[in-house]
TORGU-842566 format. One record per atom (N, C-alpha, C, O, CB): atom name; residue in one letter; residue number from 1; x, y, z. Coordinates in pm, 1 decimal. Glycine has a CB too. Layout:
// TORGU-842566
   at   aa     i         xx         yy         zz
   CA    a   NUM          X          Y          Z
...
// end
This chain:
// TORGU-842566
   at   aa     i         xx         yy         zz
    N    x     1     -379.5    -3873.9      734.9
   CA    x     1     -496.0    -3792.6      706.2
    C    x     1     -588.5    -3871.6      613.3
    O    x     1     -531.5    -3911.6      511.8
   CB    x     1     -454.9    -3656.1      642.5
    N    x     2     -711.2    -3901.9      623.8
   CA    x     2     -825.9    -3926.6      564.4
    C    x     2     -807.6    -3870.1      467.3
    O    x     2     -720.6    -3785.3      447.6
   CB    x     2     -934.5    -3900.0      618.2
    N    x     3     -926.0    -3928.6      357.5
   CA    x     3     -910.6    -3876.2      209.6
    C    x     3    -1029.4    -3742.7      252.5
    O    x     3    -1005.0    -3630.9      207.1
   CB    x     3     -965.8    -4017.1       54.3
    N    x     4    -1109.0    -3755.5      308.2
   CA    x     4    -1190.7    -3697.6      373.9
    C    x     4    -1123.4    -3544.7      426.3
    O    x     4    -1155.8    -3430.5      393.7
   CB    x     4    -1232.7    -3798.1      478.3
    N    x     5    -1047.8    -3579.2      493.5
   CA    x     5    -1008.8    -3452.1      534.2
    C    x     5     -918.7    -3366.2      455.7
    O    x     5     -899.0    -3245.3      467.9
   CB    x     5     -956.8    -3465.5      647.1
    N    x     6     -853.0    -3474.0      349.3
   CA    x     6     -752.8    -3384.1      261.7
    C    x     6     -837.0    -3278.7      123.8
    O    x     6     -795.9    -3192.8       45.8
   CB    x     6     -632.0    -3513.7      180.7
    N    x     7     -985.5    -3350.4      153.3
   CA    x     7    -1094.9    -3275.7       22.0
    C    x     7    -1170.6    -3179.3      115.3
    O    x     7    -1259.2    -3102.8       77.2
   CB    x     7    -1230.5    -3402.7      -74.5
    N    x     8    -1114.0    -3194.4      275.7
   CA    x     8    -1200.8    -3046.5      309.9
    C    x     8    -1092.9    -2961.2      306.8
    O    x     8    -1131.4    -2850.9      268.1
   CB    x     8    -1288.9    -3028.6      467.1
    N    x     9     -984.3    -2962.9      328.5
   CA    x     9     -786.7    -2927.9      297.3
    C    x     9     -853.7    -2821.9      198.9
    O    x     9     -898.6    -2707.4      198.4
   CB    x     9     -637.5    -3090.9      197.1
    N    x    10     -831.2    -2936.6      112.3
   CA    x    10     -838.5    -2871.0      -90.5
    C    x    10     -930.2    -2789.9      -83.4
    O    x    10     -889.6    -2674.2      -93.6
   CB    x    10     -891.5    -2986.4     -241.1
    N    x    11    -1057.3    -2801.9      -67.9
   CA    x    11    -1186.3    -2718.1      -65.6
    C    x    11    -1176.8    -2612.6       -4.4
    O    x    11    -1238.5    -2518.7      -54.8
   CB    x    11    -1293.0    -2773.6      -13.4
    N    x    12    -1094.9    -2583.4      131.3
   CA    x    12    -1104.0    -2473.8      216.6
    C    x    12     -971.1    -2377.4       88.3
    O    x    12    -1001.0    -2269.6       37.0
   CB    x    12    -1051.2    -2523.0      424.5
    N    x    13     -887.9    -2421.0       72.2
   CA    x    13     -772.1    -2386.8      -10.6
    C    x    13     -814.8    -2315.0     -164.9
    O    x    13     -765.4    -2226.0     -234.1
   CB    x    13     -687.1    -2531.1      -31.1
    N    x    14     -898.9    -2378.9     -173.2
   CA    x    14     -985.4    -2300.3     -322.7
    C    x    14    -1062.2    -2232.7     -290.0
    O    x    14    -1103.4    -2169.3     -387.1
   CB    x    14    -1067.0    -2375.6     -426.5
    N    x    15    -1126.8    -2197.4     -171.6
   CA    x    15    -1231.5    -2114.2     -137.9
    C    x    15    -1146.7    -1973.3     -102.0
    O    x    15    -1190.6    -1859.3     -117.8
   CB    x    15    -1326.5    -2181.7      -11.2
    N    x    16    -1008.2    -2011.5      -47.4
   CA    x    16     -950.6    -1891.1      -29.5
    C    x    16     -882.2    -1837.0      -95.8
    O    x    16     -845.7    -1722.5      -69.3
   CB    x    16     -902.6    -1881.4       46.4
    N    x    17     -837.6    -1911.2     -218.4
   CA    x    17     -780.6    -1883.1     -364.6
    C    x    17     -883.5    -1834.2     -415.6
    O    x    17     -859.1    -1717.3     -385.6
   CB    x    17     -725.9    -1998.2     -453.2
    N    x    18    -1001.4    -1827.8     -481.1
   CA    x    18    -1116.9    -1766.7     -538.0
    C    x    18    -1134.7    -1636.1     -395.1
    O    x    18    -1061.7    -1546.9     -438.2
   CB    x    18    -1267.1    -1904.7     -565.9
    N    x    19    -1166.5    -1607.0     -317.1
   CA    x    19    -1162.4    -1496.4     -192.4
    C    x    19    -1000.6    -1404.1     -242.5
    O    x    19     -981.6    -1282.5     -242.2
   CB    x    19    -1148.2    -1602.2        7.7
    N    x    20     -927.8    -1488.9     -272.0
   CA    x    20     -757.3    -1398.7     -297.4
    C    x    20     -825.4    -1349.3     -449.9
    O    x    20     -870.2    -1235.1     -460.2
   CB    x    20     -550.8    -1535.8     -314.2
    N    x    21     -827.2    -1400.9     -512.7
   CA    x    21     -854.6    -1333.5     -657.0
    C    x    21     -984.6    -1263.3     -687.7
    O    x    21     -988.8    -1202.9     -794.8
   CB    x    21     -847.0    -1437.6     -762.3
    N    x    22    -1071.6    -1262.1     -624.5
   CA    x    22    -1192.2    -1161.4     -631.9
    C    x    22    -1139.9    -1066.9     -521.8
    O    x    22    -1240.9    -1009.8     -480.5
   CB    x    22    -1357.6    -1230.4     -598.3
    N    x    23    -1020.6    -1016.6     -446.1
   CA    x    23    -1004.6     -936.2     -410.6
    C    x    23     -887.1     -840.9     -484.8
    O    x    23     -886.7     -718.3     -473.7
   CB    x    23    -1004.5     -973.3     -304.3
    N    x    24     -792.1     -913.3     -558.6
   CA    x    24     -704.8     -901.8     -666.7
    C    x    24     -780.6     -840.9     -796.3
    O    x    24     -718.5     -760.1     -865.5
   CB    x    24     -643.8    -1041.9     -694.1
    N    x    25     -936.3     -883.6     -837.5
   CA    x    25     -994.6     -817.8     -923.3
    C    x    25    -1064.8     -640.3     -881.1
    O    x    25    -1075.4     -539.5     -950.9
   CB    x    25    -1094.7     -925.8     -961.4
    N    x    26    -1092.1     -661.9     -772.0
   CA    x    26    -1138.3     -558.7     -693.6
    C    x    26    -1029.4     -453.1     -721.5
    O    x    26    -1041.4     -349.8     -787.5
   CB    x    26    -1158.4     -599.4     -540.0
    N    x    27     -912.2     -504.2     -652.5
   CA    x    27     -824.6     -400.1     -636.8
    C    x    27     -778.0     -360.0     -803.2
    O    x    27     -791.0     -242.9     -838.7
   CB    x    27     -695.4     -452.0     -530.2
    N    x    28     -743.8     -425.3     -864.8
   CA    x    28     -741.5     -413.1    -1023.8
    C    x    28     -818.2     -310.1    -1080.6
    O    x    28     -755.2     -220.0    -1136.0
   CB    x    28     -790.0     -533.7    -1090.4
    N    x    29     -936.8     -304.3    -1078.7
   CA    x    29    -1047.3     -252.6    -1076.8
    C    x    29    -1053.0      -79.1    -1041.0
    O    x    29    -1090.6       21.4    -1101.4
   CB    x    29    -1115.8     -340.1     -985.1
    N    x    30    -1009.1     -101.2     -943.4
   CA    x    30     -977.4       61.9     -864.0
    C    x    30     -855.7      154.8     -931.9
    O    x    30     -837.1      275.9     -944.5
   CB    x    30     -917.7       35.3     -683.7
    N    x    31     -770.1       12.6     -975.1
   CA    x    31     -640.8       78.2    -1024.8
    C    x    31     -666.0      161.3    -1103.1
    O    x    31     -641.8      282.0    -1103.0
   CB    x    31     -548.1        4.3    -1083.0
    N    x    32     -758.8       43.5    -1232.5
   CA    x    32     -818.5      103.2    -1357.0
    C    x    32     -857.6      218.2    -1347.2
    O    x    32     -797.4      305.7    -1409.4
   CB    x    32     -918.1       43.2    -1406.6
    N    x    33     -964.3      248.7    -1270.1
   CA    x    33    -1047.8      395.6    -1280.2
    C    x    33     -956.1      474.1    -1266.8
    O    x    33     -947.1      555.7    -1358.5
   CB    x    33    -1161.1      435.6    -1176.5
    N    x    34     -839.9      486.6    -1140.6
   CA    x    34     -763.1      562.0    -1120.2
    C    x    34     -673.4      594.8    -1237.5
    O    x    34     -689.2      709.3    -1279.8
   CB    x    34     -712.5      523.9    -1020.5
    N    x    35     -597.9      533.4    -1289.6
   CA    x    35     -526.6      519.0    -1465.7
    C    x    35     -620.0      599.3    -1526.2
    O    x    35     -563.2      692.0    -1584.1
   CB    x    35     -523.1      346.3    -1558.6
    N    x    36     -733.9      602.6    -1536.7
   CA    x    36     -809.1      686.4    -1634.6
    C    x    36     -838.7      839.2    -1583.7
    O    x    36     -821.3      940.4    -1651.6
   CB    x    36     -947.6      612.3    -1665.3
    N    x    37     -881.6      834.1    -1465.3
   CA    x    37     -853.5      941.0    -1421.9
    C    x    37     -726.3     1046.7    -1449.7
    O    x    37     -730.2     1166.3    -1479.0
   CB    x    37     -862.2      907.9    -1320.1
    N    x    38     -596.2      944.5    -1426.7
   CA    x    38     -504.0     1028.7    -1435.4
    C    x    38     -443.8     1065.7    -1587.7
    O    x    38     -370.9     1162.4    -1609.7
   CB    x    38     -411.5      977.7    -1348.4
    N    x    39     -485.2      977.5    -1679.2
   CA    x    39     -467.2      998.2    -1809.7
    C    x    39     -579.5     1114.3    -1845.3
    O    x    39     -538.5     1208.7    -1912.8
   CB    x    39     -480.1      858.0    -1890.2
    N    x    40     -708.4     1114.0    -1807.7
   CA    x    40     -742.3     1273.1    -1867.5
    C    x    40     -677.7     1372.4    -1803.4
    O    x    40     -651.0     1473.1    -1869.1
   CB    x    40     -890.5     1319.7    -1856.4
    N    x    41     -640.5     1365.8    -1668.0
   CA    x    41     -557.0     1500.6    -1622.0
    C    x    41     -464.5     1512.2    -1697.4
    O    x    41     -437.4     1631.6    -1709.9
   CB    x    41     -497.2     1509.5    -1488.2
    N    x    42     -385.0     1433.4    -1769.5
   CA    x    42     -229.5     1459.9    -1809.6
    C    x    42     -313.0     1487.2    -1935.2
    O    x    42     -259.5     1596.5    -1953.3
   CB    x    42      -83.0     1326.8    -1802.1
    N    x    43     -404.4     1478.3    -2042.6
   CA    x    43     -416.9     1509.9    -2168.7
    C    x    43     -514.3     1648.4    -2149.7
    O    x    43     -502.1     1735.1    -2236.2
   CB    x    43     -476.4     1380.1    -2258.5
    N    x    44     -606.8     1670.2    -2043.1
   CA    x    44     -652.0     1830.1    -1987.7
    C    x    44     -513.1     1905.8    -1945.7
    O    x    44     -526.9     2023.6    -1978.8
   CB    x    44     -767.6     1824.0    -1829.7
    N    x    45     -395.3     1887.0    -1890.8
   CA    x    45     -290.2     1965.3    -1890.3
    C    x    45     -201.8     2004.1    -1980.1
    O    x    45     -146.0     2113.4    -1990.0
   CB    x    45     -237.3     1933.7    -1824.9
    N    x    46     -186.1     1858.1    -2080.1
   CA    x    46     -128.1     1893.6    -2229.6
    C    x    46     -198.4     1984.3    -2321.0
    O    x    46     -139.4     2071.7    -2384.4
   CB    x    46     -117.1     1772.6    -2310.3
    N    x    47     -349.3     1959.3    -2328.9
   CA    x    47     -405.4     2073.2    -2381.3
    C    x    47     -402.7     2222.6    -2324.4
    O    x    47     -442.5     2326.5    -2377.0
   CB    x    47     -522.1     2039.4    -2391.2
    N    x    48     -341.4     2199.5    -2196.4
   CA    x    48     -345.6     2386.7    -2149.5
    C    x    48     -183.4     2417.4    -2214.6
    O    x    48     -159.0     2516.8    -2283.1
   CB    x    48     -356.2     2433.9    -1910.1
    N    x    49     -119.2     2351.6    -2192.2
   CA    x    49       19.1     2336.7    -2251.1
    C    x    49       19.7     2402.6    -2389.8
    O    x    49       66.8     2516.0    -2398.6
   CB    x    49       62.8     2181.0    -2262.6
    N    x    50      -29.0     2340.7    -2499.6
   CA    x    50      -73.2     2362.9    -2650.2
    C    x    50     -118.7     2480.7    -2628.3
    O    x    50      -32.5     2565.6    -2650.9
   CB    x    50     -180.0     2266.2    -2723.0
    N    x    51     -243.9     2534.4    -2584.7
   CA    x    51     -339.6     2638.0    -2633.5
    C    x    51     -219.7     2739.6    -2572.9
    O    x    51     -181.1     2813.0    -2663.9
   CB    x    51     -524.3     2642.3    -2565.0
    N    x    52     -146.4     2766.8    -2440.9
   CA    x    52      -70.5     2862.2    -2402.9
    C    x    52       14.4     2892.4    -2520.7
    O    x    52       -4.4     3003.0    -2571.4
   CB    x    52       -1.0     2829.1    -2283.9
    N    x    53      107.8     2812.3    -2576.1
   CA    x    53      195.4     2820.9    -2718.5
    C    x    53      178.6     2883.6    -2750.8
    O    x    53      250.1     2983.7    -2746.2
   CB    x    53      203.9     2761.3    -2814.8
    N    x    54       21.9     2871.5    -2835.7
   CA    x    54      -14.9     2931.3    -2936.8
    C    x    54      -37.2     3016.3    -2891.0
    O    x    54       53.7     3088.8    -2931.5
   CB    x    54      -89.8     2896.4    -3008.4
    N    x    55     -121.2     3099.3    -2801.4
   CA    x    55     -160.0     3197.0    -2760.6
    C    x    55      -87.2     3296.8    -2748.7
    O    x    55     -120.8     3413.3    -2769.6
   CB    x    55     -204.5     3178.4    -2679.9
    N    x    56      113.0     3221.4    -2682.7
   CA    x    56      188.0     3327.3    -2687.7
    C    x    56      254.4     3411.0    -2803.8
    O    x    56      231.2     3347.6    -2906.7
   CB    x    56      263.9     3293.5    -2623.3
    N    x    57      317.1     3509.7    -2829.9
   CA    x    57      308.6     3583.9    -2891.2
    C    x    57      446.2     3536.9    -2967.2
    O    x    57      536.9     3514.1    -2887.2
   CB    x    57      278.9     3704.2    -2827.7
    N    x    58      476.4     3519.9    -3088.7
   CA    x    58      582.6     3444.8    -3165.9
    C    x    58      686.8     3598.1    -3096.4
    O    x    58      632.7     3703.0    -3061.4
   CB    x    58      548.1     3409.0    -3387.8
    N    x    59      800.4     3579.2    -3092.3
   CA    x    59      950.5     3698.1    -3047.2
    C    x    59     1017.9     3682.1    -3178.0
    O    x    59     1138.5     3657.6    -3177.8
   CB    x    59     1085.7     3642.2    -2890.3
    N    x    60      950.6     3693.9    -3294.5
   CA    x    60     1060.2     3685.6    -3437.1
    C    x    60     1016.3     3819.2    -3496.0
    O    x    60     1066.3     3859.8    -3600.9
   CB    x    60     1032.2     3534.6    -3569.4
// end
């Protein structure tokens, strides 16, 4: 193989390594929002959790 052809090799090989990891950030990305999403549901459900407590009526 030409030196020639082993730097279009390499070049095609980094173009699809940079294409793999801007799709790896993408998906990352989605995760994130989703994680946040699901962390206010679980701290909007802990707060219904709390306020019910209190609300209920102490049995002493």
């Amino acid at each position: 193989m030409s030196a020639i052809q082993e730097a279009m090799t390499a070049l095609k090989e980094v173009l699809l390594l940079a294409d793999r990891v801007e799709r790896v950030g993408s998906t990352l990305s989605e995760m994130t929002k989703e994680l946040r999403d699901h962390d206010r549901r679980i701290i909007r459900l802990e707060t219904f959790v709390e306020v019910g407590k209190l609300a209920r009526p102490s049995k002493h």
